[in-house]
C-alpha positions as CSV (number, residue, x, y, z in Angstrom):
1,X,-143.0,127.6,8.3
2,X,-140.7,124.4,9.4
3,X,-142.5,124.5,12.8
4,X,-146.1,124.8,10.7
5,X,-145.3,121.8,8.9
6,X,-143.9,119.7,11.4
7,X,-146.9,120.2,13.2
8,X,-149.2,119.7,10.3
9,X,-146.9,115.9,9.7
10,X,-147.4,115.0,13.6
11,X,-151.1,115.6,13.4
12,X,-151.8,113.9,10.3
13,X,-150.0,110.7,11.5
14,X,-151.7,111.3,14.9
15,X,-154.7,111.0,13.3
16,X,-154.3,108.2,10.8
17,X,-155.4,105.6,12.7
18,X,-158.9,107.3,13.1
19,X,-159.1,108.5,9.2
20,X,-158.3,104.9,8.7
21,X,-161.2,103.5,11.1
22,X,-163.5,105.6,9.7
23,X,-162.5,105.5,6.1
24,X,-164.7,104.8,3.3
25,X,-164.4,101.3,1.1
26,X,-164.1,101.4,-2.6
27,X,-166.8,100.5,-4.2
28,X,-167.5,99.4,-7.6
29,X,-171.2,99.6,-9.8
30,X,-171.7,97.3,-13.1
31,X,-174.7,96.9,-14.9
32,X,-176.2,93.4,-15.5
33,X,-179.0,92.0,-16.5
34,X,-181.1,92.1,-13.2
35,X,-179.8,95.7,-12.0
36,X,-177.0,96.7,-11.0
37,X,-174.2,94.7,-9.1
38,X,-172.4,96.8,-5.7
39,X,-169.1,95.4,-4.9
40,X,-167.3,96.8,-1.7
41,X,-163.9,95.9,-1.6
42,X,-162.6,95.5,2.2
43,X,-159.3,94.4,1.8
44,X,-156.8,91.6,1.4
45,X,-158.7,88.7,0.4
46,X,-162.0,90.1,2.1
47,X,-164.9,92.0,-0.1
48,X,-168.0,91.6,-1.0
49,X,-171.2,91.9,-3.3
50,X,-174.8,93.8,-2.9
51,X,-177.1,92.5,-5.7
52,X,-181.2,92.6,-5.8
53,X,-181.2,93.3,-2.3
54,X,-179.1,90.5,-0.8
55,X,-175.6,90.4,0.6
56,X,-173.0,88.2,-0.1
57,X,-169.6,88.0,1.8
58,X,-165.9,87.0,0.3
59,X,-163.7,85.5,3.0
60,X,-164.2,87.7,5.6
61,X,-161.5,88.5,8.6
62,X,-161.9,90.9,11.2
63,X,-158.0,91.9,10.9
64,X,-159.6,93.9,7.9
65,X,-162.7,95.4,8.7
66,X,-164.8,95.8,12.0
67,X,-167.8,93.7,10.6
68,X,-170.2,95.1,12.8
69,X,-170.4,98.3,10.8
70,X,-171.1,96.5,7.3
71,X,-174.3,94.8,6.4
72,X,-175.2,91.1,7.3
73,X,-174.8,88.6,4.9
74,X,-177.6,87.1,3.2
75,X,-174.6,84.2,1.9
76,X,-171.1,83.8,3.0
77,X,-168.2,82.3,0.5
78,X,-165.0,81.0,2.1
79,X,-162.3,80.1,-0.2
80,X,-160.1,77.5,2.1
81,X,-159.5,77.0,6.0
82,X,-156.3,79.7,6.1
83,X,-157.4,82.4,8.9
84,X,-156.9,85.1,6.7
85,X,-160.0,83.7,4.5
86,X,-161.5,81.4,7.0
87,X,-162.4,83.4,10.6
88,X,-165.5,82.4,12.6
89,X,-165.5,85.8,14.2
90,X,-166.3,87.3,11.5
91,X,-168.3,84.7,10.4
92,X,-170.4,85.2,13.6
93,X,-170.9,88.8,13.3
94,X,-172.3,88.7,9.8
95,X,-174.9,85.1,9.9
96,X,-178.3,85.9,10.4
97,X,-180.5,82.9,10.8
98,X,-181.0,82.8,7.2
99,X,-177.7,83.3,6.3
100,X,-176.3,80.4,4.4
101,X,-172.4,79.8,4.3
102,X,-171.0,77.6,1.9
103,X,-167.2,76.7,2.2
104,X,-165.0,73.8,1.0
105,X,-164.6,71.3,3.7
106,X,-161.6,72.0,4.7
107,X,-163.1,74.7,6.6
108,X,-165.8,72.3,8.2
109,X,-164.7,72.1,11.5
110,X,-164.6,76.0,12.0
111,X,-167.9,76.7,11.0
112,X,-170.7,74.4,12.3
113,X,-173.6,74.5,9.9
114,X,-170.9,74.8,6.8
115,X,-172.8,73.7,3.6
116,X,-169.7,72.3,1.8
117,X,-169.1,72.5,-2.0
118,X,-166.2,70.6,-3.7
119,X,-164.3,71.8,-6.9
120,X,-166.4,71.2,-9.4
121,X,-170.1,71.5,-7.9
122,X,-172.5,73.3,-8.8
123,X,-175.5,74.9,-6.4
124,X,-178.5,78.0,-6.9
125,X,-178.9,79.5,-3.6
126,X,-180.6,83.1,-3.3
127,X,-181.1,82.4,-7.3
128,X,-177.4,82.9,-7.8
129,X,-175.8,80.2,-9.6
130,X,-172.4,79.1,-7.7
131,X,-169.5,76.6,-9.0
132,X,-166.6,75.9,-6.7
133,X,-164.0,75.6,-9.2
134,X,-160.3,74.2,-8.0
135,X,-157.5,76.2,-6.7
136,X,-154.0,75.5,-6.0
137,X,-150.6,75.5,-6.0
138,X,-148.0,74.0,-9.2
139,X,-144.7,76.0,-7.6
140,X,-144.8,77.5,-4.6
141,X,-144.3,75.4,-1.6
142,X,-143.8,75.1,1.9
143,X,-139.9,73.8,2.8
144,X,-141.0,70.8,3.4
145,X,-142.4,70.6,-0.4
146,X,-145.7,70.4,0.3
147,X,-148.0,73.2,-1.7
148,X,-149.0,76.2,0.0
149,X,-152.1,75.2,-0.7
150,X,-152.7,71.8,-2.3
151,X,-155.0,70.9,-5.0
152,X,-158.3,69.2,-3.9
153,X,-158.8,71.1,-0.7
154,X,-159.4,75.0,-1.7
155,X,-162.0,76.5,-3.7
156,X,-162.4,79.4,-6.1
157,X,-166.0,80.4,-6.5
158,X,-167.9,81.7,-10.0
159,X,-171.1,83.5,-8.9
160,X,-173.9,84.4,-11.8
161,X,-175.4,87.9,-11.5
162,X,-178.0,88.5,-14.1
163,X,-175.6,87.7,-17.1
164,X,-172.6,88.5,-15.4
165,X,-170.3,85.7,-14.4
166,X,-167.6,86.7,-11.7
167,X,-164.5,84.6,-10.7
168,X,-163.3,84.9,-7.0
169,X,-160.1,83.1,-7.5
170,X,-159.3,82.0,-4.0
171,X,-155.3,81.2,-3.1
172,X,-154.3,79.4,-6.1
173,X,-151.4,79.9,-9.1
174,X,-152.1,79.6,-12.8
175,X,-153.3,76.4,-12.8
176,X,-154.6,74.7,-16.1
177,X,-158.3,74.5,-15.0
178,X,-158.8,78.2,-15.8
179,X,-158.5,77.7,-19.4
180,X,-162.0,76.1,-19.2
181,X,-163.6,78.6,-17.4
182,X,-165.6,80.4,-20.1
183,X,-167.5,83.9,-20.2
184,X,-166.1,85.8,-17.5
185,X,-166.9,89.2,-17.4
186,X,-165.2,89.6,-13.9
187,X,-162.2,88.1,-12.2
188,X,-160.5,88.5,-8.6
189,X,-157.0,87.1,-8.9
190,X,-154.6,86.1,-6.3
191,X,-151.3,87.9,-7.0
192,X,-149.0,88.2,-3.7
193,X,-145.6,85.6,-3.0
194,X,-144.8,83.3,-2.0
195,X,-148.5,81.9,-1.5
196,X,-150.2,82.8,-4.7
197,X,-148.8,84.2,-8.2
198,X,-146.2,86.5,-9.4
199,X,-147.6,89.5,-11.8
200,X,-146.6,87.3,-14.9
201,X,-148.5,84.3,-13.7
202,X,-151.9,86.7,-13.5
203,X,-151.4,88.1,-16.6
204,X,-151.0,84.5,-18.2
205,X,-154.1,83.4,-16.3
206,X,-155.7,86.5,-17.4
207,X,-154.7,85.9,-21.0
208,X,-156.3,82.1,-20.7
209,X,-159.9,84.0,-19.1
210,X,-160.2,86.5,-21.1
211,X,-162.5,88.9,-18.5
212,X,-163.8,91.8,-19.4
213,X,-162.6,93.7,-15.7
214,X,-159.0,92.1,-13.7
215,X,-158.6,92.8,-10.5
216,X,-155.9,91.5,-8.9
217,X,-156.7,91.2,-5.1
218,X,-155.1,89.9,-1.7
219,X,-151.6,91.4,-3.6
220,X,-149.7,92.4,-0.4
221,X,-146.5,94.5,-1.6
222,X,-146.3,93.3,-4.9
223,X,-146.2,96.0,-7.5
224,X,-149.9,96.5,-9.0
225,X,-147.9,98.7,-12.0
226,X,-146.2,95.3,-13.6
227,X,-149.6,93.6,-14.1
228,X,-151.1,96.4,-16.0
229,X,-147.7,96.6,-17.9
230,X,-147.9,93.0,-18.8
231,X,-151.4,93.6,-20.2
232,X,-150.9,96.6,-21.7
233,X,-151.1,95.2,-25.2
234,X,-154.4,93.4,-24.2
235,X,-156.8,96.3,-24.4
236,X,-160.1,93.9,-24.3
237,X,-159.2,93.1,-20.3
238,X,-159.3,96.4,-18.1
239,X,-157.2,96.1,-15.4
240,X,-158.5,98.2,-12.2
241,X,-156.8,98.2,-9.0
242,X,-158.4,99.4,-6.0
243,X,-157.2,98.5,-2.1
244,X,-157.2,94.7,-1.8
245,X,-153.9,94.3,0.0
């Protein structure tokens, strides 16, 4: 029996890398307004969004997925320059000569053609609505003292489905903008250290958004059990986790 199972353990590892290749991405369905919203969750900061027939791409890095596999984008969102968010490979696999990719400009001289939106614009492209909303670092810094990411340059993106609103946060901390962001039904937050927020700073933030469905993505080996502990008393916000280290 030892022998059986050490030989079941070697084969199972030996074939982990090919399960992993080949494995299915979560994916999420939710009703709106205009049919239903798919959203396929890649990894790290990487996902993205199938709605009336178009496809729009989150950050996408080929450390996470082989993009050649997945569907073409119809619009790509980049958050800030970083390479895990900003990667013209990726980028290159998925633009069509329709696609349009909208960034912050940060990320301008990585991707030629870059339509650039600034915190606080506002754009309807593919009759989605789009604001780039800020995100940034308060605490966590570089030691030199310069933020991680510094306020001004990154964007966090809330895209209109029908009547749902959803939040991709981007790389940013609990910063007081998100108290104004109103109606969000669904929110992607940032939760891995030292670059982005501990659990308690998502669940404030959280607490401030009020969404409907949390995820916390791009969370690295922070424990996903804290958050929903923190919110456990806040039955209005469902907190899902699903593979988004």
């Amino acid at each position: 029996m030892e022998k059986f199972m050490v030989l079941l353990i070697t084969l199972i590892v030996g074939l982990a890398p090919l399960m992993a290749s080949g494995q299915k991405y979560e994916e999420d369905i939710i009703s709106t307004s205009k049919g239903n919203l798919k959203i396929t969750f890649i990894g790290h900061a990487s996902l993205f969004f199938t709605f009336e027939g178009k496809v729009i791409h989150v950050d996408p890095v080929t450390s996470e997925s082989d993009y050649k596999k997945l569907p073409q984008a119809d619009l790509i969102l980049i958050t800030h320059e970083h390479y895990d968010h900003c990667d013209p490979g990726a980028i290159r696999i998925l633009k069509k000569d329709s696609t349009v990719v909208i960034g912050s400009a940060s990320c301008a001289s990585q991707v030629p053609g870059l339509k650039i939106m600034k915190n606080g614009d506002r754009l309807n492209i593919l009759g989605l609505e789009i604001e780039a909303v800020p995100a940034y670092n308060l605490q966590h810094r570089r030691p030199d003292g310069q933020p991680f990411h510094p306020k001004g340059v990154g964007n966090g993106y809330v895209i209109t489905f029908g009547d749902k609103r959803v939040y991709v946060a981007g790389d940013t901390e609990n910063i007081p903008e998100m108290k104004n962001l109103k109606n969000i039904d669904i929110a992607f937050l940032p939760m891995n250290l030292p670059y982005t927020m501990t659990p308690e700073m998502v669940a404030e933030a959280a607490s401030w958004i009020k969404p409907k469905i949390l995820y916390p993505y791009h969370y690295g080996e922070t424990d996903t059990s804290r958050l929903i502990t923190l919110l456990k008393d806040k039955p209005e916000i469902e907190v899902r986790i699903r593979r988004m280290k």
